[in-house]
PASEBA-1860 file (N, C-alpha, C; in nm, 3 decimals):
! residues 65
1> XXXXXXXX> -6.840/-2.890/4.614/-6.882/-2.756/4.586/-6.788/-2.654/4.651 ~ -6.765/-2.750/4.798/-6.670/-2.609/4.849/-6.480/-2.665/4.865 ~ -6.489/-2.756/4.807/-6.366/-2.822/4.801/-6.278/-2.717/4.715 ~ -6.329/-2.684/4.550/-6.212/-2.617/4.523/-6.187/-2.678/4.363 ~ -6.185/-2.823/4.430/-6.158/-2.937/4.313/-6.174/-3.038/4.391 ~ -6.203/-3.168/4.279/-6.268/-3.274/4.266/-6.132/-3.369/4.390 ~ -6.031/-3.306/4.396/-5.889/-3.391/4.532/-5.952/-3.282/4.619 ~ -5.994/-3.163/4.625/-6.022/-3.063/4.716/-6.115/-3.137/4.835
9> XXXXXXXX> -6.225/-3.139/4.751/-6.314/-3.203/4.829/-6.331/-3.339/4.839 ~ -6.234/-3.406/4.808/-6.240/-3.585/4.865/-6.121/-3.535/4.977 ~ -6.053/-3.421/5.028/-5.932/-3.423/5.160/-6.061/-3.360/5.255 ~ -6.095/-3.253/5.256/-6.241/-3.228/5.294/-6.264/-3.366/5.377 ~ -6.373/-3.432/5.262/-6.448/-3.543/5.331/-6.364/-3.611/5.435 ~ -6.253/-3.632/5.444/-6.159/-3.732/5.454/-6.114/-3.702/5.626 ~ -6.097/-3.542/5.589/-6.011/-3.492/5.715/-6.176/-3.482/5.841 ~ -6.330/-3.446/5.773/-6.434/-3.431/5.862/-6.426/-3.563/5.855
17> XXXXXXXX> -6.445/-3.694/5.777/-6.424/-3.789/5.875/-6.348/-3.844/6.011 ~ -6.258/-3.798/5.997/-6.145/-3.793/6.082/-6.171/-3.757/6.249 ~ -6.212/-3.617/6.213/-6.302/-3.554/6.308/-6.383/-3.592/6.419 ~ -6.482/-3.612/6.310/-6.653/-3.722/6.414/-6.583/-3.821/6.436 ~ -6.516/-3.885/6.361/-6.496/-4.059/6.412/-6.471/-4.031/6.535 ~ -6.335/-3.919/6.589/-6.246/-3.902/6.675/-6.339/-3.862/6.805 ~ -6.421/-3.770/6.754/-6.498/-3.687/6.863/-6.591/-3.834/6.939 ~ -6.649/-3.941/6.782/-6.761/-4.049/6.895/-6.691/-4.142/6.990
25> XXXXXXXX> -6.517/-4.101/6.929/-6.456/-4.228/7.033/-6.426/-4.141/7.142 ~ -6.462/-4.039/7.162/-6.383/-3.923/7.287/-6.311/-3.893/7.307 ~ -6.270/-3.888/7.170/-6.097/-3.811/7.148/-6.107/-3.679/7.085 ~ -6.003/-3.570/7.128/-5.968/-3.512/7.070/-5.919/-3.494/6.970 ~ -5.938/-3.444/6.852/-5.910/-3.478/6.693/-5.740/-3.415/6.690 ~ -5.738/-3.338/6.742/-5.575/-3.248/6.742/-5.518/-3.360/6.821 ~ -5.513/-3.368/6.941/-5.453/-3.458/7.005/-5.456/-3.611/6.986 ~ -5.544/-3.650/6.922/-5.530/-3.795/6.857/-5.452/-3.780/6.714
33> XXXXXXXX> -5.409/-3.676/6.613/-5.350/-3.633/6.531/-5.249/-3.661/6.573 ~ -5.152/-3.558/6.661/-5.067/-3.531/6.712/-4.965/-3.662/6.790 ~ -5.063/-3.769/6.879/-5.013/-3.881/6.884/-4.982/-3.982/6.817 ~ -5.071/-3.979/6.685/-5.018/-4.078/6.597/-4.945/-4.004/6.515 ~ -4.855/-3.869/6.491/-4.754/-3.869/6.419/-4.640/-3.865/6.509 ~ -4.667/-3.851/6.642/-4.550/-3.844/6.736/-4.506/-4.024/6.700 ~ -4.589/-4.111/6.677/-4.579/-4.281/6.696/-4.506/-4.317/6.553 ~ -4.583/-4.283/6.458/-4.596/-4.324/6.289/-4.434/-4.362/6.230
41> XXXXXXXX> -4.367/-4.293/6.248/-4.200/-4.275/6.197/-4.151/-4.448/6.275 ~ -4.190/-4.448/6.376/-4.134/-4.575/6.467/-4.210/-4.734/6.449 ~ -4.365/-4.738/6.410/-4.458/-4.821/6.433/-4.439/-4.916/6.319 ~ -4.435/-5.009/6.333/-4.489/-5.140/6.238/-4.535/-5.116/6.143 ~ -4.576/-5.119/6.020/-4.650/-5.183/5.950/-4.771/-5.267/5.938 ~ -4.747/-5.365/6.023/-4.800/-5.472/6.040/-4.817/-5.476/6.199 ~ -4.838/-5.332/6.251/-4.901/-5.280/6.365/-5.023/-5.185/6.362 ~ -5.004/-5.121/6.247/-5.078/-4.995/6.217/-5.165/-4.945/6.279
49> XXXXXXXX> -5.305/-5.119/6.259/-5.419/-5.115/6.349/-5.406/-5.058/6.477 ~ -5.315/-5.060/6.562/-5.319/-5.013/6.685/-5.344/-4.848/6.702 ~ -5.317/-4.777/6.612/-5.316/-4.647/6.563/-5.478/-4.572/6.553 ~ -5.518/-4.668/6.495/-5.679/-4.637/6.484/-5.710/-4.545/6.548 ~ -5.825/-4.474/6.547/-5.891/-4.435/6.676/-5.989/-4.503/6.765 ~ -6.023/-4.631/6.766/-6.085/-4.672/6.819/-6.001/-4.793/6.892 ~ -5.871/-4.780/6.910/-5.763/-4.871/6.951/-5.704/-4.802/7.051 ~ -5.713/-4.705/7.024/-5.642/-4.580/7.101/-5.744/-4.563/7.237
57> XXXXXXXX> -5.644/-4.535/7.355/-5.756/-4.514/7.467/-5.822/-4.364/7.466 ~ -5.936/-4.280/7.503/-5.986/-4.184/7.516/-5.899/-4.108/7.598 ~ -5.927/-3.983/7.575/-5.821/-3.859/7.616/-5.829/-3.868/7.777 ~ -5.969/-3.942/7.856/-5.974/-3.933/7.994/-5.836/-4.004/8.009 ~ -5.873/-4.197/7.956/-5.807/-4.266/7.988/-5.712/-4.261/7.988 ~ -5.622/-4.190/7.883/-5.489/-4.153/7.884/-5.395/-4.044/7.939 ~ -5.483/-3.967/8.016/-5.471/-3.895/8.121/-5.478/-3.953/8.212 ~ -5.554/-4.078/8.283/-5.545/-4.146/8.403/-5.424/-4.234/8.397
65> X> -5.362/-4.239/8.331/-5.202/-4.331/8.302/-5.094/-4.249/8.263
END
């Protein structure tokens, strides 16, 4: 409805998924963004998974390292 169009609102859904997932793992959605395109250009393929957000350590943890 508020997408625009029918690709409007499936990037919508896509990008608020993105979001919550990020926020229940205790990440920051910008800063978990931001690290996996700083990574993406360099990473595997057949690494990807590590990228996840739920692979990824929380914004504490990666501040304590």
């Amino acid at each position: 409805m508020f997408g625009g169009s029918d690709t409007g609102a499936h990037r919508a859904a896509a990008i608020g998924s993105l979001i919550t997932t990020a926020k229940l793992n205790r990440l920051d959605p910008e800063a978990y963004l931001r690290r996996v395109l700083e990574r993406i250009a360099d990473h595997l393929i057949s690494h990807v998974a590590e990228l996840l957000l739920w692979n990824l350590p929380s914004d504490a943890e990666a501040a304590a390292t």
